[in-house]
C-alpha positions in Angstrom: 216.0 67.6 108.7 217.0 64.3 110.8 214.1 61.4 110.5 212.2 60.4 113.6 210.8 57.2 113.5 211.9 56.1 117.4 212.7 58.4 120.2 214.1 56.5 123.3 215.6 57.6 126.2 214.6 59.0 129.6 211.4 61.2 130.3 211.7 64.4 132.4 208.0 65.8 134.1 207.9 69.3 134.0 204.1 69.5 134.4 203.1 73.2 134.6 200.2 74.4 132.5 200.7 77.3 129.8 204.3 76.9 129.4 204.8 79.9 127.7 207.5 80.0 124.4 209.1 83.4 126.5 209.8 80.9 129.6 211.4 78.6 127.2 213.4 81.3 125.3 213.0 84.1 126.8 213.7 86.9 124.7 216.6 88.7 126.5 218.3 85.7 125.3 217.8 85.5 121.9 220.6 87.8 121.1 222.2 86.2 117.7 220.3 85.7 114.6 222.6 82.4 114.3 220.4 79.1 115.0 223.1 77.8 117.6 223.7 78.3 121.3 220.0 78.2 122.2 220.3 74.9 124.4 221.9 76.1 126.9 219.2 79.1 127.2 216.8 76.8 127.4 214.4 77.9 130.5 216.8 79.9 131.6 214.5 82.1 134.1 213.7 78.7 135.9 217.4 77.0 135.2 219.6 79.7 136.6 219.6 80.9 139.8 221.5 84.4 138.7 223.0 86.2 135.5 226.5 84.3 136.5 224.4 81.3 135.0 224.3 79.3 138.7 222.2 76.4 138.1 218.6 75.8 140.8 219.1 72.9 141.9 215.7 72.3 142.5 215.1 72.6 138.8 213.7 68.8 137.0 216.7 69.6 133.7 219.4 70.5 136.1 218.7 67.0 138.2 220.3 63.7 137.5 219.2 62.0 135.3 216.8 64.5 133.8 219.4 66.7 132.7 220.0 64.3 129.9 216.0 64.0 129.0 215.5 63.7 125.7 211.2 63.6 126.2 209.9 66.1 127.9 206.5 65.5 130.0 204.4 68.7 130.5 201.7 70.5 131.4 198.4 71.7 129.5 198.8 74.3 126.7 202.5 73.9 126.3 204.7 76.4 124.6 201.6 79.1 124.0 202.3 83.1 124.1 204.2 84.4 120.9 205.6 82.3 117.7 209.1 82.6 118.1 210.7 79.6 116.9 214.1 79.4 118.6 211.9 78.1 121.9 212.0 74.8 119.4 215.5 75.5 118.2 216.4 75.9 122.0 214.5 72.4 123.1 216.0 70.9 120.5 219.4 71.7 121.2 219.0 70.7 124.5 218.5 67.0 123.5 214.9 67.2 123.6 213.3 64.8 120.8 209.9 64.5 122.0 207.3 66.3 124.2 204.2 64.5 125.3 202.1 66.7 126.9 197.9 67.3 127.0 198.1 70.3 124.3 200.1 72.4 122.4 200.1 76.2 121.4 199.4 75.9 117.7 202.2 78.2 116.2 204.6 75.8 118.7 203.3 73.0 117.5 203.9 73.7 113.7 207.1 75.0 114.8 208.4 71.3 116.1 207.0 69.7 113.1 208.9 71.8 111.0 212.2 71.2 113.1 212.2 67.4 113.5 210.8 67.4 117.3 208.0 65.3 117.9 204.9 66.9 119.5 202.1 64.0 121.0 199.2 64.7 122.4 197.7 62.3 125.0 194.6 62.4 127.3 195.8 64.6 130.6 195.3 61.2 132.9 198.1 59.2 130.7 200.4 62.2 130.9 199.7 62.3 134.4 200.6 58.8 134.6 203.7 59.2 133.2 204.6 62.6 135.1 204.0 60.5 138.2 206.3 57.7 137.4 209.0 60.0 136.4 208.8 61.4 139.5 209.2 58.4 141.6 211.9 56.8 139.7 214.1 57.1 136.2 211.5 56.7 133.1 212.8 55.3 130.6 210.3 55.5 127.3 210.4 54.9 124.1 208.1 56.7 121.9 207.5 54.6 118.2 206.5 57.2 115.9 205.5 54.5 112.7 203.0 52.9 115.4 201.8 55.8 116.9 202.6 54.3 120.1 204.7 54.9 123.5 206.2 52.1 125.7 207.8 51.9 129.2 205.3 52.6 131.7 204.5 49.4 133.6 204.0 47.4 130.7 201.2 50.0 128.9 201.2 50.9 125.2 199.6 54.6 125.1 198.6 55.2 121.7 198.7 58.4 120.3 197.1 60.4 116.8 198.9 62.3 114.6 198.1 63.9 111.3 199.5 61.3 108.2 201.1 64.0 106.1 202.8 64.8 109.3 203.9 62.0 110.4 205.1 61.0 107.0 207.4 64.2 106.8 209.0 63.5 110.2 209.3 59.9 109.6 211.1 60.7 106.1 213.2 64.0 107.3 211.4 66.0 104.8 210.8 70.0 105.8 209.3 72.5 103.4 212.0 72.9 101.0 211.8 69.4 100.4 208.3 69.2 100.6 208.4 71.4 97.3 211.2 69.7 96.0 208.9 66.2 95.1 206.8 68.6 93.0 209.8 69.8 90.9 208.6 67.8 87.8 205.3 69.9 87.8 207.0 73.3 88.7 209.0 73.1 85.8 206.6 72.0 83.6 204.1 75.2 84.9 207.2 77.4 84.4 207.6 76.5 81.2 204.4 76.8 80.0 204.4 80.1 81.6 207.0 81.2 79.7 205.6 80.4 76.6 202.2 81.9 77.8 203.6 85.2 79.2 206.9 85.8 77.7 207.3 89.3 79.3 207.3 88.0 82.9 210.6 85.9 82.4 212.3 88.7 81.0 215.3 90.1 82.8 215.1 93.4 84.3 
């Protein structure tokens, strides 16, 4: 898993409430069980205007210079409605590193943690803020994940929380595998205590 530690780049609003993960992936598209080819899926219901893959206009990601986001501003309650992950897989494809919005579904939520895209969490005023001054002219931020801390809206440093073991596995590039992989010292030393213990189990079948 790549490391976050800074995400920089500019800030697309997309600020609908209960962004659901079928609106981000919908699930006529997930039609591979390969992990690639989900950015260009991404939103496709609001992206597209037909099945010939016409682009709306009128859509923020399909807009200079938002089609080349890489933090996405949005709504309340973001990504809720079923735990598919590809909506992640398809965000992050995209370009999307980071998504600053007032809530999160809880499966999402895990989901971006688990795929090196940074979810934050700030009071619904401050992502108002910075929805607004998206809107009104290119936002350039930079979000600083070892200070907890986003920069580039008229000189304001919004602070954001975020769970330490968290934080530390995004900062590092560490997913679940390797998460288990720092204990390997002690699951060796169980296993072969076990084997001593209960011979029978680590017999081969």
């Amino acid at each position: 898993m790549e490391p976050l530690t800074r995400i920089e780049g500019i800030a697309a609003p997309l600020m609908r409430p209960d962004i659901d993960t079928d609106i981000i992936i919908p699930s006529r598209e997930i039609t591979s069980p390969e992990r690639t080819g989900f950015g260009e899926k991404l939103f496709a219901p609001w992206r597209y205007l037909d099945a010939t893959r016409r682009e709306n206009p009128d859509f923020v990601l399909n807009r200079t210079p938002f089609r080349h986001a890489r933090i996405l501003i949005a709504g309340d309650n973001f990504g809720c409605g079923s735990s598919r992950e590809m909506a992640v897989w398809a965000l992050h494809q995209f370009g999307i590193r980071c998504i600053v919005a007032p809530s999160f579904g809880a499966i999402f939520r895990t989901n971006c943690i688990r795929n090196a895209l940074l979810p934050v969490e700030l009071p619904e005023a401050d992502v108002q803020a910075l929805a607004a001054a998206a809107e009104a002219a290119p936002l350039h931020l930079v979000v600083d994940l070892e200070r907890c801390e986003i920069t580039g809206l008229a000189h304001r440093r919004l602070r954001f929380e975020m769970d330490a073991g968290e934080r530390d596995c995004l900062i590092a590039g560490l997913d679940a595998i390797d998460l288990t992989w720092r204990h390997r010292a002690a699951i060796e030393a169980f296993q072969a205590r076990d084997r001593q213990a209960r011979p029978w189990i680590w017999e081969p079948r």
